[in-house]
N, C-alpha and C positions, 0 to 999 in steps of 0.2 A: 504494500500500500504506500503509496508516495505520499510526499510531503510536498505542498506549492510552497515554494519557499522564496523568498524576492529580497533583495537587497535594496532599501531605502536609502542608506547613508553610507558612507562609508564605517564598514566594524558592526554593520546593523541592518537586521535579516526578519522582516514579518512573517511567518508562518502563518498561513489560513488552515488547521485541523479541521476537524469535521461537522464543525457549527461555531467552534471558536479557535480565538490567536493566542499564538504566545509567539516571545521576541528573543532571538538568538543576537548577543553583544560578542565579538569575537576581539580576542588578540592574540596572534598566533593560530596557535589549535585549542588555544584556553576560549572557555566561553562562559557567558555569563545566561543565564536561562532565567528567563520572565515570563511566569505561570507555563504552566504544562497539557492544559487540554482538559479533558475527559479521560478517567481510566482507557475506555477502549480506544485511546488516538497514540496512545505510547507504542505502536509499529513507526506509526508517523511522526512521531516524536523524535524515534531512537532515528529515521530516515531523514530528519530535516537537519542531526548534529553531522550528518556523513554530508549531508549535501554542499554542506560548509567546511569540511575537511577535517571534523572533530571527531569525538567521540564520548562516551558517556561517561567515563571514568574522566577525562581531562575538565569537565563542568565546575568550574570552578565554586559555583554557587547558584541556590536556584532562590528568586525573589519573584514569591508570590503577593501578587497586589492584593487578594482578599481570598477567604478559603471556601469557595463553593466548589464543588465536585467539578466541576469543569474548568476549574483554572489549578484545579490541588492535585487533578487525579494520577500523576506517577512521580509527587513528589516525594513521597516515603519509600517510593520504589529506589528514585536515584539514591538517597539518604542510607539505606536495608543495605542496596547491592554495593555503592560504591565510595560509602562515605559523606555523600555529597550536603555541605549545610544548608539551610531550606531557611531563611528569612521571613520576615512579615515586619507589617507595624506591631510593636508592642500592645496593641489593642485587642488584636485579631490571633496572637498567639492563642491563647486560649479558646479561640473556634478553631484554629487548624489541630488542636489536641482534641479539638471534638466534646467539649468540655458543655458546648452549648450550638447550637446550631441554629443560624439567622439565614432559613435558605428557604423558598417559596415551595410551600406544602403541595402535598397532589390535591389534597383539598382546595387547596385556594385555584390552581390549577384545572381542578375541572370544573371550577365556579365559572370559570374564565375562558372554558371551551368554546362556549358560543363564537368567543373573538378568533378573526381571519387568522390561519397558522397556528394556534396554540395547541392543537392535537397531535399533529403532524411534528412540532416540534418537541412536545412530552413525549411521543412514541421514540424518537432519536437519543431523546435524554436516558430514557429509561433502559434501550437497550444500548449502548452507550456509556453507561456507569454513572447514570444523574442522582441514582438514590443509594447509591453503593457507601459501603461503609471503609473512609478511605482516611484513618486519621493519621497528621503526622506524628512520631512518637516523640522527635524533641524538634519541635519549632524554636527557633531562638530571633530577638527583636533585630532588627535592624543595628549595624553596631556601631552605625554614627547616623547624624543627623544632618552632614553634609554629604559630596562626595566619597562612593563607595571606594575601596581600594580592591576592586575589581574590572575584571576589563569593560570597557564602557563608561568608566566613574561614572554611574547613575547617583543620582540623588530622590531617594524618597522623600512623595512628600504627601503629607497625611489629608487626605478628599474623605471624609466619614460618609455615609448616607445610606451608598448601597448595604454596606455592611457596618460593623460600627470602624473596625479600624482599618478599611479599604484606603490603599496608599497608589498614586502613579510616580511613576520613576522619569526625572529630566533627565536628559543629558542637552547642558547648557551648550555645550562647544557645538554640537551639530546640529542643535532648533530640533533637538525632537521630544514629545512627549509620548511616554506611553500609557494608555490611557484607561485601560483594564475595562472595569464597567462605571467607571466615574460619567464616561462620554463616549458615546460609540459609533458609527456612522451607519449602520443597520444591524438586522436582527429578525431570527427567522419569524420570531409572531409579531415584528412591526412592517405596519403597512408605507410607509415612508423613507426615503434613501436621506443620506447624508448626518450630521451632526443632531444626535438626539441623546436624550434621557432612556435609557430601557423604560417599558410600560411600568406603571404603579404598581405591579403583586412581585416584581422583581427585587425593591427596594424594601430596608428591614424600618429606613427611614427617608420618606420623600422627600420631605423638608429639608432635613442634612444634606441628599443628595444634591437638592435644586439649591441649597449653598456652597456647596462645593463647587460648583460651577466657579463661582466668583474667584478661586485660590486656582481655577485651570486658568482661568481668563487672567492673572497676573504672573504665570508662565510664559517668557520669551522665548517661541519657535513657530516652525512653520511646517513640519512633517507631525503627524497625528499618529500615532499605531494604537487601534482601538479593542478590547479585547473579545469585540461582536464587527464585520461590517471591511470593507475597503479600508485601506491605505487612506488617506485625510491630505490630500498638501494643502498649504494656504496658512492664513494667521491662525492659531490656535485661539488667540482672543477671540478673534470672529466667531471662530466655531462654537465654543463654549455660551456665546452670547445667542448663537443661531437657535444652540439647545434651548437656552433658559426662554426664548420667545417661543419654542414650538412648545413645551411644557405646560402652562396655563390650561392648552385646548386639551391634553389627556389625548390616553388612546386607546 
């Protein structure tokens, strides 16, 4: 099973998995890995570190922006097989332990069937690894609040809403943001392309979310990597502003 894998920046590689991204940061053969998919996307996982000329032992680090099953799911794989440390914001460590779980119910889910896509996209999730039980056993916080000392020197920076401690990573030198589900530019049960909010039952809080906007929008870049949807170029402010007007109307 391949991996589309596309280089945005120099040292920096968007992956499209099987309903969602994650972002390979390279130096060398060292790489820096930004969420990981779905459990069942790690064929395409372990295919998108070769496509880049790495491999799964040399991952330096994997920085996950928030712990739903589809951005967690072979994080305790790399962590079990190969050592690899698994980051978060210190907020959200204790959801990647599984301690607590802020992820949209099947209940709320088949409230929500009526809406365009959402059946179609629960059926992918479900066989897929969306309800799977996939905890990390030692999540550890982010270990600076600046520039990482990893390849890409990403910098986390703390967007609450979706989840409580959902974090996107800058990397100032190259305008790029990645943007996890803070901001994403589509989505399989959204009916509209470009710079949006995911729908309301995906968010653990709307409000946070639709304020975090305001902390992407004071982010200086112009490449987007979103972790639902297209590649993003253009002002990040823009976009994040595009979100917060298309939000009011709901979907």
């Amino acid at each position: 099973m391949r991996a589309d894998v596309r280089q945005v920046a120099e040292g920096a590689y968007l992956v499209h998995g099987s309903n969602t991204n994650w972002v390979l940061l390279t130096d060398g053969d060292a790489v820096t890995l930004v969420d990981t998919g779905y459990p069942g996307d790690r064929e395409r996982l372990l295919d998108s570190l070769a496509a880049v000329g790495s491999a799964p032992e040399a991952v330096a680090a994997v920085l996950v922006t928030h712990a739903h099953n589809d951005h967690l799911g072979s994080a305790e794989y790399l962590h079990r097989v190969y050592g690899t440390p698994v980051y978060l914001h210190e907020a959200e460590v204790p959801h990647a332990r599984r301690e607590f779980l802020h992820q949209v119910s099947v209940g709320r889910v088949l409230r929500n069937g009526w809406r365009p896509g959402v059946l179609p996209w629960a059926v992918h999730a479900l066989r897929s690894g969306g309800t799977a039980h996939v905890p990390v056993t030692a999540p550890e916080p982010f270990p600076s609040a600046g520039p990482l000392d990893l390849p890409g020197r990403p910098v986390p920076v703390h967007t609450p809403g979706h989840t409580r401690g959902h974090a996107v990573l800058h990397l100032p030198h190259a305008g790029v943001v990645i943007s996890g589900d803070a901001l994403v530019s589509g989505h399989a049960t959204s009916r509209v392309a470009g710079p949006q909010l995911l729908p309301d039952m995906f968010h653990h809080d709307r409000a946070g979310a639709l304020a975090s906007l305001a902390v992407l929008a004071d982010l200086e870049g112009d490449v987007l990597l979103p972790g639902h949807g297209p590649l993003h170029r253009g002002s990040v402010k823009a976009a994040a502003e595009r979100a917060r007007d298309r939000a009011p109307h709901g979907r």
